[in-house]
Backbone as numpy.savetxt, mean C-alpha at the origin, in Angstrom:
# Nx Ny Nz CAx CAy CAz Cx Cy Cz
0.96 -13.14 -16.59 0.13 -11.92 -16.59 0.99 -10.66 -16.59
2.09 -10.51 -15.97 2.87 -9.71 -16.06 4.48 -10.11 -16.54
4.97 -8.96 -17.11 6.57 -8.98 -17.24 7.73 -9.33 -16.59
7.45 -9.26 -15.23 8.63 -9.28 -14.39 8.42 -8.57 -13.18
9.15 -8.95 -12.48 9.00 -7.79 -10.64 9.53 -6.38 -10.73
9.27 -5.57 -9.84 10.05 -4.27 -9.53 10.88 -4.69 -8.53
10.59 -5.79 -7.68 11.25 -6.22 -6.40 11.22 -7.68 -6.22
12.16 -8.15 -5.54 12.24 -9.77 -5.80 12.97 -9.14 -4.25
12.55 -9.93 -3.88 12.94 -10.47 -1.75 12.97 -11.70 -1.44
14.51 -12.31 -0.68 14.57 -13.48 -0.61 15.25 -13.05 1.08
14.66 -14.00 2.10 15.26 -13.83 3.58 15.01 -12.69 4.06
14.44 -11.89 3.67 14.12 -10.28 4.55 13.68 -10.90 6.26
14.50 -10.14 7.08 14.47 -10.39 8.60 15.17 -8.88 9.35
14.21 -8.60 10.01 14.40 -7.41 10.98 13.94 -7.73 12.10
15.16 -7.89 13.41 13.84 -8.03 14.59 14.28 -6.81 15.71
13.47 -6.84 15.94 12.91 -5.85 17.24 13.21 -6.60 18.99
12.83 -6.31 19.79 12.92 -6.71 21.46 11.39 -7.79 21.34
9.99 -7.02 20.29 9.18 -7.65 20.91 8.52 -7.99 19.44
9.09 -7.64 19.09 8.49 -7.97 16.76 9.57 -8.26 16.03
9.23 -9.06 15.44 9.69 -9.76 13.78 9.50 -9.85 13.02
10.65 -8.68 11.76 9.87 -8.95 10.55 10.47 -10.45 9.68
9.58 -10.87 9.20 9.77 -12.14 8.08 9.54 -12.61 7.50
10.03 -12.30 6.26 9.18 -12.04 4.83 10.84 -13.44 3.77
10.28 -14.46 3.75 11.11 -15.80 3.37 11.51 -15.61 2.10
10.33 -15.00 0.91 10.30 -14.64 -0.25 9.00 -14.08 -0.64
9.23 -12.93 -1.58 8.11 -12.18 -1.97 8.52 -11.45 -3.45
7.73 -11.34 -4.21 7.62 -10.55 -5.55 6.82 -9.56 -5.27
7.44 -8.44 -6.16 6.23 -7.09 -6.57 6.28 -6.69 -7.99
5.38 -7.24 -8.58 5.22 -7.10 -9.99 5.23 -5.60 -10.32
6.18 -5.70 -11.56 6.49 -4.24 -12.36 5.39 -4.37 -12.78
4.91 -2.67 -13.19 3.73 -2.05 -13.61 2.17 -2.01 -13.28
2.28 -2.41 -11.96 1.15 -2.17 -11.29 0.87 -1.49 -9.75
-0.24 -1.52 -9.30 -0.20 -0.47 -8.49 -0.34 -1.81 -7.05
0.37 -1.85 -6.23 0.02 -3.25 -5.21 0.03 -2.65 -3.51
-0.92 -2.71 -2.83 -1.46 -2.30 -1.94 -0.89 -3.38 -0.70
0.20 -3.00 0.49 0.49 -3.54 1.82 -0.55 -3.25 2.89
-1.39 -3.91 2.79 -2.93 -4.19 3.80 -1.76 -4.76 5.49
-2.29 -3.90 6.24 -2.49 -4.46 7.76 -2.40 -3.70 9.02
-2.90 -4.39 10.00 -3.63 -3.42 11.04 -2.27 -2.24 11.28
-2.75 -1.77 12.42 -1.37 -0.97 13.06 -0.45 -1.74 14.09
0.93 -1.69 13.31 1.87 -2.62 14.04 1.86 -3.77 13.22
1.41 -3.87 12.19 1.50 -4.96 11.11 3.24 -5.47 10.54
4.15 -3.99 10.51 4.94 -4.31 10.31 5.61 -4.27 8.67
4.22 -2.66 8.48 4.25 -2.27 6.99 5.66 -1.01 7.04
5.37 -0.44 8.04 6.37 0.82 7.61 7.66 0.28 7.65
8.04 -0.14 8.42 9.27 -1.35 8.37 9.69 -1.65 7.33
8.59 -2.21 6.46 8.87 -3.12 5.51 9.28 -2.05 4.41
8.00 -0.68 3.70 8.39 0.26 3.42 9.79 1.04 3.64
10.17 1.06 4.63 11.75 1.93 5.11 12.33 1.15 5.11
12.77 -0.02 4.70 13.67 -0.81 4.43 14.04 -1.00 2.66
12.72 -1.04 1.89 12.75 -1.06 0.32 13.14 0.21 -0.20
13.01 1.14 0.75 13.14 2.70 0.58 14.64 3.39 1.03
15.36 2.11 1.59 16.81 2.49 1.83 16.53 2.98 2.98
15.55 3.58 3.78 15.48 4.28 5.35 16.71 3.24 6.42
15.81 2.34 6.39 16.60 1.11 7.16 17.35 0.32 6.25
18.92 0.19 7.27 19.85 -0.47 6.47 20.10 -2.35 7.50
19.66 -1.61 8.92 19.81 -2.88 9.53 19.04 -3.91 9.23
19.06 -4.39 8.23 18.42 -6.02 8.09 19.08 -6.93 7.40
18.32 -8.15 7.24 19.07 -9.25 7.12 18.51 -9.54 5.80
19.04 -10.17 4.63 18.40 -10.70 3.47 18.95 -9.72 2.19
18.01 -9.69 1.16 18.65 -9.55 -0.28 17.29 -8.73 -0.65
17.40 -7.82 -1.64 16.25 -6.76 -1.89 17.04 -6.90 -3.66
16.15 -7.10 -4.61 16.38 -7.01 -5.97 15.53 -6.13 -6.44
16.25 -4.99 -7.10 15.46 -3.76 -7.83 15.59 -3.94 -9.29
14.64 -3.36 -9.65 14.57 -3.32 -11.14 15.44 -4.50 -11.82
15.03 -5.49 -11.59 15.62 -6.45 -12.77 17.24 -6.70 -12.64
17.09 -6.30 -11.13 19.00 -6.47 -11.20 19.84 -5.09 -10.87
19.39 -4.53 -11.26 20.29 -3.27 -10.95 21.27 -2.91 -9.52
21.86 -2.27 -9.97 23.19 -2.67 -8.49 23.68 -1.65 -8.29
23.29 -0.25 -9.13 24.18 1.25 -8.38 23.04 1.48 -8.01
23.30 1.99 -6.84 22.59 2.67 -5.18 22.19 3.86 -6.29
22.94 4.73 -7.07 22.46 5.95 -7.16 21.28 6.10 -8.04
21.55 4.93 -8.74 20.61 4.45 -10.04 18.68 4.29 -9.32
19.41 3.33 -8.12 17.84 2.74 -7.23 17.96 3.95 -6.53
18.12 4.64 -6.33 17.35 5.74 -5.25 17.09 7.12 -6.35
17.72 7.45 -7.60 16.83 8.28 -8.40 15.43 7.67 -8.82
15.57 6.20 -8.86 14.31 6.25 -9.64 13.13 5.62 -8.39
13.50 5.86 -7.47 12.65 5.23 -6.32 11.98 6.52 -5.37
10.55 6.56 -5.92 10.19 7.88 -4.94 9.90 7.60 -3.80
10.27 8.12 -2.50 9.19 7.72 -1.53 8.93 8.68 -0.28
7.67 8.00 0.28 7.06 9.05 1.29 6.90 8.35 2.76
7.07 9.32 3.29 7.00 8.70 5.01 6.11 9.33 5.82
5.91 8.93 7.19 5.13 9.78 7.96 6.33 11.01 8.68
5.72 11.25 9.37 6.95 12.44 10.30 7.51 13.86 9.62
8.56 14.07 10.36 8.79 15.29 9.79 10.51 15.02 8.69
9.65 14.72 7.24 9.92 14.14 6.03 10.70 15.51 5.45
10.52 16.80 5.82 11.31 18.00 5.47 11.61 18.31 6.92
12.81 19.13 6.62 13.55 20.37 7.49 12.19 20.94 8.51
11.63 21.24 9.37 10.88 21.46 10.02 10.38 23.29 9.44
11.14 23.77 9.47 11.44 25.47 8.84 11.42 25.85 7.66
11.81 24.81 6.42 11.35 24.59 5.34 10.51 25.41 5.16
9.99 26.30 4.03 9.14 26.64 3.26 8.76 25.77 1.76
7.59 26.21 1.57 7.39 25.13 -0.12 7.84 25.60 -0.88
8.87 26.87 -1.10 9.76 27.18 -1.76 11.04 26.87 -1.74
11.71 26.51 -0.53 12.69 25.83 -0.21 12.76 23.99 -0.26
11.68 23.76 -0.17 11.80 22.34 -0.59 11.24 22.09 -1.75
11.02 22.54 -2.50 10.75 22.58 -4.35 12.57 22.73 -4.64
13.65 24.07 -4.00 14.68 24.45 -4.20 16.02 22.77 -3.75
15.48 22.57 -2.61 16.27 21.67 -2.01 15.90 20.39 -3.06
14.57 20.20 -3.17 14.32 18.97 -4.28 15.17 19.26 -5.59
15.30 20.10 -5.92 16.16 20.40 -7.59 17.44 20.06 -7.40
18.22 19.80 -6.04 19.46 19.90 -5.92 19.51 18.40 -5.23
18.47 17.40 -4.71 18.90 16.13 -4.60 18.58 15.48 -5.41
17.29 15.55 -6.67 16.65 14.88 -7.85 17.36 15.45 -8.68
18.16 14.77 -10.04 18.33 14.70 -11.21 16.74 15.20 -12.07
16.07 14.38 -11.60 14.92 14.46 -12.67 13.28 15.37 -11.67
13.89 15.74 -10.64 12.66 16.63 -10.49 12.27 17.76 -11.08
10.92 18.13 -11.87 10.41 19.22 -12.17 9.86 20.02 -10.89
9.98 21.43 -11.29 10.04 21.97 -9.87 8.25 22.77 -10.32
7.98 22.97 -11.78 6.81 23.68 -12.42 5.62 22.85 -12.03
6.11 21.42 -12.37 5.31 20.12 -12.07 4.93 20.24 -10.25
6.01 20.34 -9.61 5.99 20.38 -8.21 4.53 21.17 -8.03
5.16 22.33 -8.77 3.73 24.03 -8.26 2.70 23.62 -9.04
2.63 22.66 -9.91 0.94 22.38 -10.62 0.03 21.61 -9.76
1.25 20.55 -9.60 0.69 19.47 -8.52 -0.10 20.12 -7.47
0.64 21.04 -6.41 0.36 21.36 -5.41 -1.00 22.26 -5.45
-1.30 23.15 -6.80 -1.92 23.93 -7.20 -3.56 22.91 -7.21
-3.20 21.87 -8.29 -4.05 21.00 -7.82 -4.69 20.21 -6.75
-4.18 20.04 -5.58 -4.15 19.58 -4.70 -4.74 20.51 -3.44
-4.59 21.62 -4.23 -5.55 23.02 -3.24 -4.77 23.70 -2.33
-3.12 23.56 -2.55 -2.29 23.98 -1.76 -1.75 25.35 -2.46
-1.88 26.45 -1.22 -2.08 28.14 -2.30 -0.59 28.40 -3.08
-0.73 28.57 -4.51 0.59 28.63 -5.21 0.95 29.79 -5.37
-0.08 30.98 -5.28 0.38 32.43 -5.43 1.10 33.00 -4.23
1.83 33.62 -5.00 2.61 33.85 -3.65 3.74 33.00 -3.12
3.99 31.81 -3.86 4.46 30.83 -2.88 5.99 31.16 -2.47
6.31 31.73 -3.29 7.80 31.79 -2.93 8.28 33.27 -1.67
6.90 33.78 -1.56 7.15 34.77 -0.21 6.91 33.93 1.26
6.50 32.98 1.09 5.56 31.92 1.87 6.32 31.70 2.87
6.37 32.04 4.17 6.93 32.15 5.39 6.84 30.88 6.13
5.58 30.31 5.89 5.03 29.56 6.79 5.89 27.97 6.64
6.89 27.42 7.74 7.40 26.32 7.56 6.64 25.18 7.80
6.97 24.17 6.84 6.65 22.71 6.75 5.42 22.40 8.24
6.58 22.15 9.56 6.16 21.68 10.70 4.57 22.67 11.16
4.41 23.58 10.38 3.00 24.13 10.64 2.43 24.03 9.89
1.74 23.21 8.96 1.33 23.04 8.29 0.26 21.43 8.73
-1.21 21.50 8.66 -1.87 20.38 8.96 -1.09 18.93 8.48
-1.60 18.33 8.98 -1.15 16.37 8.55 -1.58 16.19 7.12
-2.73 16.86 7.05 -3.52 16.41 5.71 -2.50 17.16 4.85
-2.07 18.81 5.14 -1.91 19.61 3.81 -0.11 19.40 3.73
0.61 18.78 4.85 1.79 17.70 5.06 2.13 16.89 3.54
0.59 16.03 4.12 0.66 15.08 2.89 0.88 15.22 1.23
-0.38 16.47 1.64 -0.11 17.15 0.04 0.87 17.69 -0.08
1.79 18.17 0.48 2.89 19.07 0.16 4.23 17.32 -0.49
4.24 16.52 0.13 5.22 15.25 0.36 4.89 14.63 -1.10
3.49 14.60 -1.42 3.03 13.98 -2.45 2.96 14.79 -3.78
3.09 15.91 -3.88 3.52 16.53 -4.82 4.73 16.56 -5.22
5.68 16.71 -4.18 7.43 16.43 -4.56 7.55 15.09 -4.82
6.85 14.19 -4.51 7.70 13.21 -4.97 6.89 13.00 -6.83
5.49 13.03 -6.65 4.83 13.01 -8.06 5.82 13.90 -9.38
6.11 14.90 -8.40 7.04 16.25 -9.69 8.05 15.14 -9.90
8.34 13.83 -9.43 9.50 13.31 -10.01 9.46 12.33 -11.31
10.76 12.03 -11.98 10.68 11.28 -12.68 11.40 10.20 -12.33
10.41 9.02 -11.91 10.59 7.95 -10.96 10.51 6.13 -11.74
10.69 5.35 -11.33 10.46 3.90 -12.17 9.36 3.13 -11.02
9.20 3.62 -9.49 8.17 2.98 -8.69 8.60 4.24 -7.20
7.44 4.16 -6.83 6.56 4.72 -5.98 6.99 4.13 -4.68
7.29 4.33 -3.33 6.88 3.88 -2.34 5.87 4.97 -1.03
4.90 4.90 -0.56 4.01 5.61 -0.07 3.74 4.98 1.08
4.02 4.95 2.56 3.70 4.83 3.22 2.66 5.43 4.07
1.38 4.47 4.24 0.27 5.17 4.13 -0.29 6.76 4.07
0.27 7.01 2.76 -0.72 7.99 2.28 -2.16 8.98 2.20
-3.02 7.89 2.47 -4.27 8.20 2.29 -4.60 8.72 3.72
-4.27 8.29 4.60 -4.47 8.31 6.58 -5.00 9.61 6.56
-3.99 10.40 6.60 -4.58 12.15 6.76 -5.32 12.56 5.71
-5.33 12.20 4.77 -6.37 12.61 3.75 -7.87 12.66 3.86
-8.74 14.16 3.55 -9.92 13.83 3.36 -10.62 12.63 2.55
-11.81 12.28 2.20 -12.48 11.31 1.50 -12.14 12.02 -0.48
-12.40 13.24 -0.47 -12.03 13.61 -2.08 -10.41 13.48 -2.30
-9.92 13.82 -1.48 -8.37 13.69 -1.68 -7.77 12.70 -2.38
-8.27 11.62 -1.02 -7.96 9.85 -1.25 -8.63 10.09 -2.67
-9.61 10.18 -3.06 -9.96 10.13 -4.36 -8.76 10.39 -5.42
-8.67 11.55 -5.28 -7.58 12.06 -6.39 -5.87 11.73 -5.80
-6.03 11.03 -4.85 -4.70 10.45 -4.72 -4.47 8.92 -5.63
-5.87 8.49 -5.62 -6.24 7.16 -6.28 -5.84 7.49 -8.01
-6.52 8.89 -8.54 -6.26 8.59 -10.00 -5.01 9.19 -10.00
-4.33 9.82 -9.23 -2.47 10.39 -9.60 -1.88 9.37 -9.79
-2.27 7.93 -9.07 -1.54 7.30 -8.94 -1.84 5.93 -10.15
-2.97 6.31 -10.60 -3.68 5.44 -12.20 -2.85 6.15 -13.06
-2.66 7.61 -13.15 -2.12 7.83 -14.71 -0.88 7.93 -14.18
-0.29 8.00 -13.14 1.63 7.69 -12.84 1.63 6.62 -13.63
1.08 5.44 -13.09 1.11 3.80 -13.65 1.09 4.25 -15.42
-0.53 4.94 -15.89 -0.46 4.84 -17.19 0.11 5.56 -18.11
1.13 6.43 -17.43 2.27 7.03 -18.35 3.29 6.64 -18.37
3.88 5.37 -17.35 5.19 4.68 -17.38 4.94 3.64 -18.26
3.71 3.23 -19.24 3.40 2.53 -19.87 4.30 0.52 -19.39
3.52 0.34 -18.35 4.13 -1.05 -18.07 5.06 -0.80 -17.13
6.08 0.17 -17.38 7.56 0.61 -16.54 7.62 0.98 -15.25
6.08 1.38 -14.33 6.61 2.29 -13.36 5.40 1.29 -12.54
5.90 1.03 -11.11 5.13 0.66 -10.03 4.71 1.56 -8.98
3.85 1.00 -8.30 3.52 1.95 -6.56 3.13 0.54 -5.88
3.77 0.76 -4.83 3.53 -0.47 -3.76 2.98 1.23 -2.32
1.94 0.76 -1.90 1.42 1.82 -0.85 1.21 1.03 -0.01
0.91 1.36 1.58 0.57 0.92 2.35 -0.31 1.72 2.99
-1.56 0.50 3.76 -2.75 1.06 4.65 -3.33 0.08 5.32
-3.66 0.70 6.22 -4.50 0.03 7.34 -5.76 -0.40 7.22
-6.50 0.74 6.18 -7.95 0.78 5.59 -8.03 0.71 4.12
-8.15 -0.27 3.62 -7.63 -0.69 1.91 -9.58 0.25 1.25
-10.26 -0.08 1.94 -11.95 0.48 1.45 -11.56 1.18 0.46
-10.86 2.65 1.06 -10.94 4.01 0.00 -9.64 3.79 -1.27
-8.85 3.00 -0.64 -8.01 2.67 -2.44 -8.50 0.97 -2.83
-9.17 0.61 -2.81 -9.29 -0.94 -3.51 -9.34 -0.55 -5.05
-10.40 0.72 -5.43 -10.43 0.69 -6.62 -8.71 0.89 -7.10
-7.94 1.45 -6.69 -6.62 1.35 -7.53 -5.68 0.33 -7.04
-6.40 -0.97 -6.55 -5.24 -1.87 -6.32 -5.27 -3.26 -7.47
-4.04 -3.18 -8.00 -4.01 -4.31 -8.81 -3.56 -5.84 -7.97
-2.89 -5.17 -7.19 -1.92 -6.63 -6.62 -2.04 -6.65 -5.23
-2.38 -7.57 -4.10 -2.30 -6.69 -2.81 -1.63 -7.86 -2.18
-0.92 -7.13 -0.78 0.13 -7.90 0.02 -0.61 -8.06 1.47
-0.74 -8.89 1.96 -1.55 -8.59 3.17 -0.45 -9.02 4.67
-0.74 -8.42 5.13 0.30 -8.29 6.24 0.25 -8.58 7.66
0.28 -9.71 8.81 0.32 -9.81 10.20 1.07 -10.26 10.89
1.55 -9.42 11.96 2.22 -9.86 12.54 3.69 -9.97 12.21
4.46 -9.33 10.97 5.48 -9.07 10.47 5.47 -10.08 9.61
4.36 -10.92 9.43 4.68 -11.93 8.30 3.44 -11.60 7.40
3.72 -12.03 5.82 3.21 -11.88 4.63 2.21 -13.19 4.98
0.93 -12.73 5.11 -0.58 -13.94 5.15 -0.81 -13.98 4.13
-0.95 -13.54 3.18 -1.34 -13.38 2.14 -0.91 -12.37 0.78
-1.21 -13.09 -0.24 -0.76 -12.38 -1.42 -1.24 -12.37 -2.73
-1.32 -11.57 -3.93 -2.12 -12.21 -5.48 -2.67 -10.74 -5.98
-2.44 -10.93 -7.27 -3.58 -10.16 -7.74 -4.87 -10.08 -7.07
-5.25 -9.17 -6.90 -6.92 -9.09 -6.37 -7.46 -9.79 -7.37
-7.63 -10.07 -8.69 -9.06 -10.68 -9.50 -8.40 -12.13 -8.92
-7.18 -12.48 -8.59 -7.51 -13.63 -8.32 -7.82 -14.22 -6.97
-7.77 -13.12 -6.19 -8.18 -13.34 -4.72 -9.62 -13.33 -4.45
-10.10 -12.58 -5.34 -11.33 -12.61 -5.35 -11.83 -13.69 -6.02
-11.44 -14.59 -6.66 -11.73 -15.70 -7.11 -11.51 -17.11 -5.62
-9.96 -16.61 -5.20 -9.98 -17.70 -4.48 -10.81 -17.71 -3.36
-11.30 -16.62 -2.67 -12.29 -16.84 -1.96 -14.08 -16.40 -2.53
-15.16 -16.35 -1.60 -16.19 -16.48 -1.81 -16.89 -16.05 -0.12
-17.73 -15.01 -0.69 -17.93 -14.78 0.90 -19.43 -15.28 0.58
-20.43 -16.12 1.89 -21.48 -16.42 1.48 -21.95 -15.96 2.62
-23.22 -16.46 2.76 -24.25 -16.09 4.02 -25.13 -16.67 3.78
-26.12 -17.73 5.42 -26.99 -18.30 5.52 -27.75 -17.91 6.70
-28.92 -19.02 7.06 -29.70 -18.56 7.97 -29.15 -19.38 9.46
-28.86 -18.91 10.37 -28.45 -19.36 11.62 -28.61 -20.84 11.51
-29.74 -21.34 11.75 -29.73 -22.94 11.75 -28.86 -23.89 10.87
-28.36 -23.42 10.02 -27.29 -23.95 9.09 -25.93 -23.46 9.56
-25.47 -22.46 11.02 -24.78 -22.46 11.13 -23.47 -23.28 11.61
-24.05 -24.05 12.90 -23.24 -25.26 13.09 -22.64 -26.57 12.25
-23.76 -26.39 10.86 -23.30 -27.42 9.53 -21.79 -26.37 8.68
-21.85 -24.99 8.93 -20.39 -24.67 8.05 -19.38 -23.92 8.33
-20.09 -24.09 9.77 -18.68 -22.93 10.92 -16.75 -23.62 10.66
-17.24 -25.10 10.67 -15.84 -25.62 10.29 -15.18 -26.04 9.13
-16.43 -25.23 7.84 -15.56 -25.64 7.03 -15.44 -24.10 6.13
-15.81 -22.99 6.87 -15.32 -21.63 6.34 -14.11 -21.51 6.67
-13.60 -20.63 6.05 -12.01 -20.24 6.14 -12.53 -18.85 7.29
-13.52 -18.08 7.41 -13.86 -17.51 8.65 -15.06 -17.19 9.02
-16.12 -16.87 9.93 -17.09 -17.13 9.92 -17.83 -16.51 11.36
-18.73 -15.25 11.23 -19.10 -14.95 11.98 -20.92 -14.78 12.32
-21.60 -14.21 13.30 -22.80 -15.10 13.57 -23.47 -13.97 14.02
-24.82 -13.87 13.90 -25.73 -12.56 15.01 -26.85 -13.10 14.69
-27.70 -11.90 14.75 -29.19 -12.41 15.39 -30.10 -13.17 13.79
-28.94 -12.51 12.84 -29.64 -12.37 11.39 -29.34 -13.21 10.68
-27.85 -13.81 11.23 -27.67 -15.00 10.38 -26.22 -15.15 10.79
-25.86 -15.97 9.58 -24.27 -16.29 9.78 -23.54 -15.90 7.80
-22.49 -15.12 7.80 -21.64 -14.90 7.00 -20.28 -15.35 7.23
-19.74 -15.72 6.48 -17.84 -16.36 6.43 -17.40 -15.93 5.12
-16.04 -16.32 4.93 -15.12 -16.49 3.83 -15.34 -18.29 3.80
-14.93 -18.35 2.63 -15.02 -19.73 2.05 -13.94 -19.98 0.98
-13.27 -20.89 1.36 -12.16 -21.21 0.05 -13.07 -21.55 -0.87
-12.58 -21.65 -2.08 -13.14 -21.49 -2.92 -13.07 -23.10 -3.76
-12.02 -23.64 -2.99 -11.86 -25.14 -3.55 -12.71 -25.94 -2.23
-13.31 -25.11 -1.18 -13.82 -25.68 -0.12 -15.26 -25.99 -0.52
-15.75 -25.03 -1.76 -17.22 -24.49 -1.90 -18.10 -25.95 -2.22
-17.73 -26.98 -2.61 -18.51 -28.41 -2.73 -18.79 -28.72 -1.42
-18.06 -28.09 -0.39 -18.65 -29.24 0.75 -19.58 -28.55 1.41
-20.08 -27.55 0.67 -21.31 -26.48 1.22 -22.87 -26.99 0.33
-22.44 -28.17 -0.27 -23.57 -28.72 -1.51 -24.70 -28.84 -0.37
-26.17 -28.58 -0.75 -27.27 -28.69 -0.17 -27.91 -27.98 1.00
-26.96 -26.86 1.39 -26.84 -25.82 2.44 -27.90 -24.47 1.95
-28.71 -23.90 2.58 -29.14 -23.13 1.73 -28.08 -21.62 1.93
-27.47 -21.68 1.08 -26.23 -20.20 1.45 -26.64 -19.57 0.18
-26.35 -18.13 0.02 -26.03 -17.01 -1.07 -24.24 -17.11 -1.05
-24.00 -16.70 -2.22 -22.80 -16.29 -2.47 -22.36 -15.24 -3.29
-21.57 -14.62 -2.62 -21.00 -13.35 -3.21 -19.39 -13.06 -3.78
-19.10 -12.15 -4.73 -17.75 -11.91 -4.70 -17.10 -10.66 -3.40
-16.58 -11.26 -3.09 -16.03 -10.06 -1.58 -15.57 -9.42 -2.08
-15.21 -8.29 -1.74 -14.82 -6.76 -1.75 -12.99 -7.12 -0.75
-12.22 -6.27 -1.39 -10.84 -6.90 -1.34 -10.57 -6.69 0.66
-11.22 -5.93 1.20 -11.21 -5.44 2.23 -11.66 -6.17 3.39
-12.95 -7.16 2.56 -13.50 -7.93 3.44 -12.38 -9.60 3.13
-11.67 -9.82 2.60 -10.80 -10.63 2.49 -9.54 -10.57 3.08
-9.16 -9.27 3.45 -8.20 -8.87 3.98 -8.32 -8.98 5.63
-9.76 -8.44 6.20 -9.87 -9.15 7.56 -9.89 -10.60 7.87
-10.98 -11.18 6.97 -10.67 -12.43 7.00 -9.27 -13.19 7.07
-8.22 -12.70 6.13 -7.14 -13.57 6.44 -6.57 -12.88 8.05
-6.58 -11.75 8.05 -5.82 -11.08 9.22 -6.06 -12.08 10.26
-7.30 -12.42 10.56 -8.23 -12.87 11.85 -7.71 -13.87 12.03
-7.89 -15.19 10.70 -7.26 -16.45 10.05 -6.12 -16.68 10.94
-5.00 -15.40 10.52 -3.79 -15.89 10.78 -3.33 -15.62 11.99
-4.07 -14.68 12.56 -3.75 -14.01 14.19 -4.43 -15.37 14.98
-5.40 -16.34 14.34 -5.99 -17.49 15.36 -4.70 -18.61 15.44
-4.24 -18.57 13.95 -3.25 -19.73 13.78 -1.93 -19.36 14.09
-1.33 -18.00 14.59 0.37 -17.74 15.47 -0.11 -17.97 17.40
């Protein structure tokens, strides 16, 4: 279905006093947009600041682009965003448009002020603009972080949850920046993002990684995750006939709903159930739950 990875991971291991990350082997397919699903403390930003060069202390092998091996090569073409204070605190958005021209080869600084312009962040004026970075809301943070890195000319994306501070229209238009990034690198350019709440980006996820407990539960294209499971729902009295053979399965006054493998779905023959295709979000708790019963 696809060309090749943006990232190939073999042995990734980071540990902590009271967490472990451990990720044995993992792919991230070039040219699509692939979403790191999991709660807080999942063990995404980690994983993010480590692919992002932040963190150097770990253990294992990180393959970029097909091989590539100069550092300067993987960090021009690797954008990425963090939480915290990601600029100089004093910074103005004139000074970090200025400071971006002098660590990017390929940043547009016009692109920077369209972006931002778009994004509802005030461009007139900007270069009298007193007001530093660290005063500036979480939300209008974001927009300021996500415009410098968009003004770049990049081969993949890293975004550590992004969307968090964002209003509901934002996330919107953070969703299609990040459709026509993809559809102007024609095949060439990835975004791997991370979130806690996949709802408001599912529509732009092609590939998703699901995440607990510092280990990878799950993984796939969404059309095929959505294939491999099946969420159904019956009437209570049929609940004790398929509590043990859902992959998860919960109960109230109205009935009973689960996940269901999808190679499981014959042994549900004669049950009176509905079945649905789940929504990538409701698959994503399901495994979370799954795998937090089985560590």
């Amino acid at each position: 279905m696809y060309k090749s990875n943006v990232i190939s991971i073999n042995n990734l291991s980071k540990k902590f006093k009271s967490f472990a990350l451990d990720i044995p082997s993992l792919d991230i397919p070039k040219g699509f947009a692939t979403a790191l699903i999991g709660e807080n403390g999942a063990g995404k930003s980690t994983f993010i600041n480590i692919l992002a060069g932040v963190r150097l202390d770990y253990k294992g092998t990180i393959d970029y682009f097909n091989g590539e091996k100069e550092e300067r090569v993987i960090r021009e073409n690797i954008g990425y965003t963090g939480p915290g204070n990601y600029f100089m605190p004093h910074w103005t958005i004139a000074q970090i448009a200025e400071a971006s021209e002098l660590l990017f080869e390929k940043f547009n600084k016009d692109k920077f002020y369209e972006i931002c312009r778009l994004l509802g962040i005030e461009v007139s004026g900007i270069k009298k603009q007193n007001k530093g970075f660290n005063k500036l809301s979480d939300g209008m943070k974001m927009k300021v972080v996500l415009a410098n890195v968009f003004a770049r000319e990049t081969k993949m994306l890293l975004l550590d949850e992004p969307a968090s501070p964002l209003d509901p229209l934002m996330r919107d238009k953070l969703c299609q920046m990040i459709r026509e990034y993809l559809e102007q690198g024609n095949g060439e350019s990835s975004v791997l993002f991370s979130t806690h709440n996949i709802a408001d980006m599912e529509n732009v996820t092609d590939y998703a990684i699901i995440m607990e407990k510092g280990k990878v539960a799950e993984h796939g294209f969404v059309e095929d995750l959505k294939e491999k499971y099946i969420l159904v729902k019956g009437e209570n009295e049929d609940a004790d006939k398929v509590k043990d053979i859902l992959f998860s399965f919960q109960k109230s006054n109205y009935g009973f709903e689960g996940m269901c493998l999808a190679e499981n779905i014959d042994k549900l023959a004669g049950i009176n159930i509905s079945r649905e295709v789940p929504e990538l979000s409701q698959i994503s708790i399901a495994v979370m739950k799954k795998y937090t019963q089985l560590m």
